[in-house]
N, C-alpha and C positions, 0 to 999 in steps of 0.2 A: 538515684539512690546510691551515691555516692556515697561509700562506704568506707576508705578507713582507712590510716598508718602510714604517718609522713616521717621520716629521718628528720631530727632536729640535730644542726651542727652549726659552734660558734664559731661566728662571723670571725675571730679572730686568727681562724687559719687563712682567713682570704688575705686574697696578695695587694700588693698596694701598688696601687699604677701612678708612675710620672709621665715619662714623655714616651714611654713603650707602655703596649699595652698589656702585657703581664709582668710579675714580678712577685718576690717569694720574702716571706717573712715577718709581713706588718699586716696590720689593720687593713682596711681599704678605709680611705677619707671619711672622717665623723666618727671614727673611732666602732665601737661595736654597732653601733647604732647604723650601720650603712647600711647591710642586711640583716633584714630583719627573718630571724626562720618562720617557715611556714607555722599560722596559727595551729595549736594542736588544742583537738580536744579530748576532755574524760570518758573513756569509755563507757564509763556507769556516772553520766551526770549525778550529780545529788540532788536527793528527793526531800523536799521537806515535808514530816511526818503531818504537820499540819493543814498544809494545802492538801496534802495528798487523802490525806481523810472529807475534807470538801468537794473532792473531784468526786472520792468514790460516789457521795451521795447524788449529787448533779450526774454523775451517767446512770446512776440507776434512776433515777427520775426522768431522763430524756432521753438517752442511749443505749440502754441494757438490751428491750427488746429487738432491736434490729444487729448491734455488733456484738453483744453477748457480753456476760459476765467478765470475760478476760479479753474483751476486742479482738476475738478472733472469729466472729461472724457469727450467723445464724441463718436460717432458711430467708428471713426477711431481710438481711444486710449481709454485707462484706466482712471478711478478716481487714483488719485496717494496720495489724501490724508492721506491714512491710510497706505500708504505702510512704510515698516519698512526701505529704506534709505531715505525718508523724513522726517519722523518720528526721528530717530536716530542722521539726522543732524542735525534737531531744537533742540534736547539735547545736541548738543557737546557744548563744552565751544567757538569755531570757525566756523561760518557759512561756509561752503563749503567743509569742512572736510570726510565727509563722500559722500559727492554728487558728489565731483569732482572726486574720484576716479573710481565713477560707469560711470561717462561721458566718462573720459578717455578712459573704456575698449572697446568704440563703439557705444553709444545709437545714436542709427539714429536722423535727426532735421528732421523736415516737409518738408525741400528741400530734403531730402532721402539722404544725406550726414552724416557720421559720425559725431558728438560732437566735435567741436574743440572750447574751450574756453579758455581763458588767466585767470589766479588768480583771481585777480580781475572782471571777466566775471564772473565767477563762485561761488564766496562769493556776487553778485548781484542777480545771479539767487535764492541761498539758502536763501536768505535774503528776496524776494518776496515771497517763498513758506512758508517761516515761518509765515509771515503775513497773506497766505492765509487759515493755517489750524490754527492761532489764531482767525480768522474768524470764523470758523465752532464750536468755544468754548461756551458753554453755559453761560460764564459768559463777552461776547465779545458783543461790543455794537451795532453789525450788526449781530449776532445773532437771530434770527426766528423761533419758535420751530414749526415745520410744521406737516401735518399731516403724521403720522408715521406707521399707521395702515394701509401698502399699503402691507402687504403678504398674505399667506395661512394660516390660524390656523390649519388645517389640516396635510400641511408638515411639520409646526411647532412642531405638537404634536407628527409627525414620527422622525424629526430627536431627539428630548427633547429624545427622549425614545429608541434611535436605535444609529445613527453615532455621536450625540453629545453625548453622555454619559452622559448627563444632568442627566438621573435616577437611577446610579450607587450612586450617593450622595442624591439625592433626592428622598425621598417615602414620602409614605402614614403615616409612624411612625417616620422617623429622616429627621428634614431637610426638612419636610413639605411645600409645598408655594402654597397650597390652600389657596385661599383668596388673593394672592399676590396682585393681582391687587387693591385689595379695599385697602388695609393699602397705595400704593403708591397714588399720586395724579395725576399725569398726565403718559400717555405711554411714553413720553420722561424722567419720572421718572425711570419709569419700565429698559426703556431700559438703564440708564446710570446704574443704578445696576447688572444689569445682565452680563454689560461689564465691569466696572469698582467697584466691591464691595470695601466694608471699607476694606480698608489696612490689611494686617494681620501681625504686626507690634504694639511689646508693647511701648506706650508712658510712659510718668509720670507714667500715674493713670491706665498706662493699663495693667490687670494682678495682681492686689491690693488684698488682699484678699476680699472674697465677689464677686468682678467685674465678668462680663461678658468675660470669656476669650474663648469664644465659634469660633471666629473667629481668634485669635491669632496666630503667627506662636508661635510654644514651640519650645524648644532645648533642648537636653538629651547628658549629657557630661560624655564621661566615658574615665577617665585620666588613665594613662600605670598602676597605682595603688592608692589604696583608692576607698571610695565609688563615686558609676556613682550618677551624681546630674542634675535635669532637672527644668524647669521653662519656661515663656514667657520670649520669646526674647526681648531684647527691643536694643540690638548696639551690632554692632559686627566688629574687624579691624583685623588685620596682628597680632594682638598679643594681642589681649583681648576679648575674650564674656561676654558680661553684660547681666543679666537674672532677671526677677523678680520671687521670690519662691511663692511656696504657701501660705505662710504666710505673703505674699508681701514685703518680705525686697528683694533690689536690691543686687546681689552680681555679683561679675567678675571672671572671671577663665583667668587667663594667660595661652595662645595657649604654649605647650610642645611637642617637639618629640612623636610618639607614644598615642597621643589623638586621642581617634574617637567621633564626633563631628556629630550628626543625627539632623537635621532640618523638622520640619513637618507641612505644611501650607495648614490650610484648604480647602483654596482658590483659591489654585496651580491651579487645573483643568480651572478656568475662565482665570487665564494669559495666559494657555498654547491653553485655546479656542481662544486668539485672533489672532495667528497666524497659523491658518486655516478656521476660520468661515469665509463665505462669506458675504457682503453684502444682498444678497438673503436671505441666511439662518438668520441672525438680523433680517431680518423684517419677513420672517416666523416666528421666535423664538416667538418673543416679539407678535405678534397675536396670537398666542398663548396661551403666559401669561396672555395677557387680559382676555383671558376666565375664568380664574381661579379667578372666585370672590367669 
């Protein structure tokens, strides 16, 4: 579940290589087109009014009773908002792309029949779930921030310290978050950090000399010969890494045979929590947090 916010920077600050393999000023070969930035996509896909009126009616005919009126479950099904082929098809560039093929392989409807939907049936249904977990966005105008303090601080503070590994990177000396709770302003603060921190991903200014690069992913490039050269990442394609050095100038390395190319992001551990942590364990976690003031 692979969640979110790449730095988009044009390939025109990259260096152009001739017979050395950096160099400052131009394009790199092909002109903009060498690197291509990372695809990004819409936070809030768009929902077309009219599919999204067909979806509604197809999940209340097959799906309402089991994940409920707003796909966030029922005694007889799952919340499916967070699961990763809903999630995955609201990022496709084509709504039903990834949903219809999980339909296909059998998901039961509410009549205990297999899935059987037409294209078009299908790009209705993804089209209403996309609107339903635009719903559930903090920045969505039917948004609620509710109260959120509904776990155990106690399993909180076993799994922080035990199954999440939450204290492998966090102590008492590095990485501290004593007091978290008071620098955040509300638990729905606490809790969007803890799930989604600031990107680890150099922009512009990210990685500048001086800057905060405490969070940044770096990259460490060590080319089949010559000196290995590392920095904040800040783009990276099929054929170019853009880096900013310690000294904050941006430089490029064109990808060659025989490159090994190490990536190291601090943050790794939270992406890789969200596809395991439960529901339960959020709201243990984050009661938790609170205590830490």
């Amino acid at each position: 579940m692979q969640r979110g916010s790449f730095s988009g920077m044009c390939a025109g600050l990259a260096l152009v290589f001739g017979a050395s393999m950096f160099g400052e000023g131009q394009e790199p070969p092909g002109g903009r087109g060498g690197a291509q930035p990372i695809p990004q996509f819409n936070r809030t896909p768009p929902v077309d009014a009219a599919a999204h009126e067909r979806g509604r009616s197809l999940w209340a005919s097959h799906c309402v009773d089991c994940h409920g009126a707003q796909a966030r479950g029922t005694e007889k099904g799952p919340n499916i908002i967070r699961t990763k082929t809903v999630n995955f098809d609201r990022s496709s560039p084509q709504a039903g792309s990834v949903l219809g093929p999980f339909l296909e392989a059998g998901h039961p409807t509410q009549s205990g029949k297999p899935a059987s939907f037409t294209s078009d049936e299908v790009i209705a249904l993804a089209t209403f779930l996309r609107q339903r977990v635009t719903d559930t966005m903090r920045w969505s105008t039917l948004f609620v921030p509710g109260n959120i303090l509904v776990g155990d601080s106690r399993a909180g503070d076993a799994y922080f310290n035990g199954e999440g590994g939450c204290s492998t990177c966090h102590k008492a000396t590095t990485r501290s978050l004593q007091g978290i709770a008071s620098r955040l302003d509300t638990p729905v603060d606490l809790q969007q950090r803890m799930l989604f921190p600031v990107p680890g991903r150099g922009g512009r200014s990210a990685g500048a000399a001086g800057g905060n690069t405490s969070n940044r992913t770096t990259v460490t490039i060590a080319p089949p010969s010559g000196p290995v050269v590392s920095g904040v990442l800040v783009e990276e394609s099929e054929f170019y890494i853009t880096f900013r050095d310690a000294d904050g100038t941006i430089r490029a390395v064109r990808r060659t045979p025989g490159m090994r190319v190490a990536k190291d992001n601090p943050l790794q551990a939270h992406i890789d929590l969200l596809d395991r942590i439960t529901d339960e364990q959020i709201h243990d976690l984050v009661a938790y947090l609170e205590t830490l003031k």
